[in-house]
N, C-alpha and C positions, 0 to 999 in steps of 0.2 A: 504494500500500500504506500502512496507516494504519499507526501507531504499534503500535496494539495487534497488530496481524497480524506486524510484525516480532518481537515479545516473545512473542507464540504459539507462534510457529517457534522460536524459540532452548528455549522451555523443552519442548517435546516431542521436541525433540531428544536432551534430556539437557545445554543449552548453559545453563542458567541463570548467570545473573552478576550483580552488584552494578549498582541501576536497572532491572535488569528484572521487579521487582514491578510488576503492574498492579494501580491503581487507578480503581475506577469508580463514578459518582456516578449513584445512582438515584431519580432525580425522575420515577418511575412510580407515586408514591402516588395521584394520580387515581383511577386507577383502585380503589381500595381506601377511601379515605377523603371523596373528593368537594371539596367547595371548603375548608374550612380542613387542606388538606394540604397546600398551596399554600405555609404557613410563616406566618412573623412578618413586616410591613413594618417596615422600621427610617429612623426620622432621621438625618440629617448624622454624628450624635454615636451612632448604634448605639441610640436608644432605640426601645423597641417603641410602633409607633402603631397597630395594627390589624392585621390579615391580606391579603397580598398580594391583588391579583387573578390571573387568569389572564395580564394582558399584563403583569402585573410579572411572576410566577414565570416566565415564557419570557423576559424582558429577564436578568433572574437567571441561567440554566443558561446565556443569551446570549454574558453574560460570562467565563462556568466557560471557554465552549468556547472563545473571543475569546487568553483567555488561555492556553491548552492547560495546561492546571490537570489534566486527568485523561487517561488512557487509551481509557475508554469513556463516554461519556453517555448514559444508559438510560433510556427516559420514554414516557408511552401513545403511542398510534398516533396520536392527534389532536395531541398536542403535537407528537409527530416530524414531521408533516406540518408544519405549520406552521414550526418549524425549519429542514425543505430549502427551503419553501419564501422564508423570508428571504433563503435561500443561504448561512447560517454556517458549513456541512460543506463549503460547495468550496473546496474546498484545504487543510481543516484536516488534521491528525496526528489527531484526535481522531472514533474510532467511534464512531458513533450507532448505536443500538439501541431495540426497543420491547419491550415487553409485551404476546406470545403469546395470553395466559390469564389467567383474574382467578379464581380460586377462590374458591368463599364464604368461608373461613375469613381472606382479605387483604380482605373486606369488613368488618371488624369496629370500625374508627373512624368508620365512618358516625353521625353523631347518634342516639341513639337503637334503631340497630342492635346485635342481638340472635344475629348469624350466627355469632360464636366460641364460642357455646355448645353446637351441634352437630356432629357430623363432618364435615368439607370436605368439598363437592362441586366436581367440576369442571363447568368452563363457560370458555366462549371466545367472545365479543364481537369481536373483530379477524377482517378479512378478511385472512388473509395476502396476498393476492394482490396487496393497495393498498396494503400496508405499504411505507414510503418509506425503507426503511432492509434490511438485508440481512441484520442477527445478531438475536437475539430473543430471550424469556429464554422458559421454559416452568417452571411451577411444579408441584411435588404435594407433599400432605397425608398422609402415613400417619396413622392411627391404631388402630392394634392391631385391626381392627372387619372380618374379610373381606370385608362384605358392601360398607362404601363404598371400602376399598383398593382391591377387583376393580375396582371402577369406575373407580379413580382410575389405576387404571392401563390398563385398556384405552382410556383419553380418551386417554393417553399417546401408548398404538398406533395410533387414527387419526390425531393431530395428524402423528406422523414423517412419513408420506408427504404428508399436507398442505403441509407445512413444503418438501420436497423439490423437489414439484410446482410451486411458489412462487419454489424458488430462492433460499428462504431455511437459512443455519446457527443453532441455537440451543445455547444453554448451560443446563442443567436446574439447578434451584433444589428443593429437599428442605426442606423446613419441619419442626421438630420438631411433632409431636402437637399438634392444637390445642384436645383437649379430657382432661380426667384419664385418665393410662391407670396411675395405681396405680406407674408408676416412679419411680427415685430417678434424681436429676439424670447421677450415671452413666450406670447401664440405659438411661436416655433417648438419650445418645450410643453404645453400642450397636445401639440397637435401630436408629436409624437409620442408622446404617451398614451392617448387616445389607439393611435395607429396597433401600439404594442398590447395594448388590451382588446383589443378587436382580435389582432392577430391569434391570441393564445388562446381567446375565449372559445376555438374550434378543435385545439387541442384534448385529448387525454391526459391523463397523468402520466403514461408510459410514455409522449410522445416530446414532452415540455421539453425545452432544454434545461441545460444542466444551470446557468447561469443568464443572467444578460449582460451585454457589453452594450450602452449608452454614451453622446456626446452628454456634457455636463454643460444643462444649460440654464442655470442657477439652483438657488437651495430651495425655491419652491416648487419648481417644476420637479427635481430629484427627490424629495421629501413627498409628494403626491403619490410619487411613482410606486417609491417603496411602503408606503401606508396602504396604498389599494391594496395587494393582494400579497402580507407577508411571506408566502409559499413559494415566490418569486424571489430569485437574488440578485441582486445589480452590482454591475462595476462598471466602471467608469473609461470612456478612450482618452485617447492622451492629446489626440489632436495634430495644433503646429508646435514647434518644437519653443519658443519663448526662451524666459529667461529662465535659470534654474529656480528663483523664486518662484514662477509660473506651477512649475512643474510640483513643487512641495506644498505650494498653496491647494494646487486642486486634491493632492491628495488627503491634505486635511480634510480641506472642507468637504471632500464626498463621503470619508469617514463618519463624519461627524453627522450628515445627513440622512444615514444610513447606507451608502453605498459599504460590500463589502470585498469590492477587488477593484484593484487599477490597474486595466492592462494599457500598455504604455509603447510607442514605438522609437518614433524621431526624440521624443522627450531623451528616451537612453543611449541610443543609438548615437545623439550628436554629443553629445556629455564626453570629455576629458578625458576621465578612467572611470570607466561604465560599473563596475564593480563596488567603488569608492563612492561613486553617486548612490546606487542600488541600495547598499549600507547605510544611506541616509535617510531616502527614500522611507526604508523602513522600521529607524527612528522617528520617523514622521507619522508613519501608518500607526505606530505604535502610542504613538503620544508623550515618545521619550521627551523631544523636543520640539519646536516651534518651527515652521518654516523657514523664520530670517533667519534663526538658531543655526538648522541646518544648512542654508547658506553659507556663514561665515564657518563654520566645522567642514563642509566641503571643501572649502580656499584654503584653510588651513592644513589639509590633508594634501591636497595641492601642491602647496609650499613647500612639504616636507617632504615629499618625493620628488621636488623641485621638477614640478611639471607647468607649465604656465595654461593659465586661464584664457578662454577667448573674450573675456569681457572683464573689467573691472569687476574688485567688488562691490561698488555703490551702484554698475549698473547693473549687475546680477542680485539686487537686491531687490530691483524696481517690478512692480507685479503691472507687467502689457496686455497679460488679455483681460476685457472688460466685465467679463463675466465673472469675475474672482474680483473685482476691487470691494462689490459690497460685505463679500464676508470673511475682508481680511481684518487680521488682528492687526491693529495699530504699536 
């Protein structure tokens, strides 16, 4: 039983406790963005020299696991293959998981691609049946539009028995609208929650996911979410990648909200020394310390492995996305 399986069980019990936030590190951008998703390569000293390759970025999530830094590690089908096949997962605490579905709308950092402009379609690339790992993430797109929602949802309905067939459990992922639907940053949390309760209200119990993966789109829309229907568990995405304030504020506050995982991408991915973040990360989940706290404990950790920061620390301290200004700690 892995880590995460243990923390599963306590929090759908109603056993939640101090540590049993999970965190999970989603190096499934492949699939969405192609080879500069991969990240920044860094020198000795943390300076950027160019873009990882593929056997760097797998050396990278190597070490994430090496060190049992996360709960879950989530990345495509090809990576995950390559992972068992090193053998980093035997014996680790740490779930592996891949990437279900690739929706046009998580195609959108492709160079020169043009797919965020229109309504998500779905689509699925992955044989589940080859898939080397046994939890999976499944994505949908609403966008206020019936014509591609219906769609978006009946993909939904054949993937479940696919996924079953397979032997695999998945955790569903809600994307906010990915193209103008005329709402206000509100409405928008709203609406998808709405979306997310319509969606499951066709479900079985066998059929639910195992989790949700949500944008955090304040503490009331989040706080609605997890009130409706306790038996539901939420976490939180990670988004644009910000400032590393950014990144420990939302983890607070979704904690605090009820969210009980942060899976997280670019947030980790573009960070310093990923591992060193991760550690803080979840001082943060934990309520050891504060957001700014963990800021300056991050620079400092920095320092001492004389690695250099890509930002000051006054301006890694500054909280840019708008949605976290109202419930930070002053």
């Amino acid at each position: 039983m892995t880590r995460y399986d243990e923390k599963i069980e306590r929090i759908r019990d109603g056993n939640y406790r101090k540590g049993d936030f999970i965190l999970a590190d989603a190096k499934d951008a492949d699939l969405s963005g192609g080879i500069l998703t991969t990240g920044r390569r860094r020198d000795a000293r943390g300076q950027v020299t160019g873009n990882r390759t593929r056997a760097e970025f797998l050396a990278e999530i190597e070490a994430i696991v090496r060190e049992d830094a996360v709960d879950i590690m989530l990345a495509s089908t090809s990576n995950i293959e390559a992972l068992h096949t090193s053998g980093i997962f035997a014996g680790s605490r740490v779930m592996p998981a891949f990437r279900a579905n690739d929706t046009t709308d998580v195609w959108g950092v492709v160079r020169g691609g043009k797919y965020r402009e229109t309504p998500s379609i779905p689509f699925r690339s992955t044989d589940l049946s080859r898939a080397k790992a046994d939890l999976c993430l499944y994505s949908m797109t609403f966008n206020n539009c019936a014509a591609t929602d219906a769609v978006t949802l009946d993909a939904y309905r054949i993937f479940r028995p696919d996924a079953r067939a397979a032997g695999k459990r998945h955790f569903l992922e809600v994307f906010n609208p990915n193209v103008p639907t005329g709402f206000t940053a509100e409405e928008t949390g709203m609406y998808v929650n709405d979306c997310i309760a319509r969606a499951l209200a066709g479900l079985t119990l066998e059929e639910r996911p195992e989790f949700l993966k949500v944008a955090y789109n304040g503490p009331a829309a989040l706080e609605e979410l997890v009130a409706h229907d306790p038996s539901v568990i939420i976490g939180v995405l990670g988004g644009g990648t910000g400032t590393h304030r950014d990144t420990f504020e939302l983890v607070r506050q979704a904690e605090k909200c009820g969210a009980r995982l942060a899976l997280f991408g670019r947030k980790i991915n573009m960070a310093e020394h990923q591992t060193t973040f991760l550690s803080w990360m979840r001082l943060v989940a934990d309520v050891e310390v504060s957001p700014s706290d963990a800021v300056r404990g991050y620079h400092a950790d920095l320092a001492r492995s004389g690695l250099s920061p890509d930002r000051s620390i006054d301006d890694d301290l500054l909280i840019t996305e708008e949605v976290l200004l109202a419930g930070a700690d002053r």
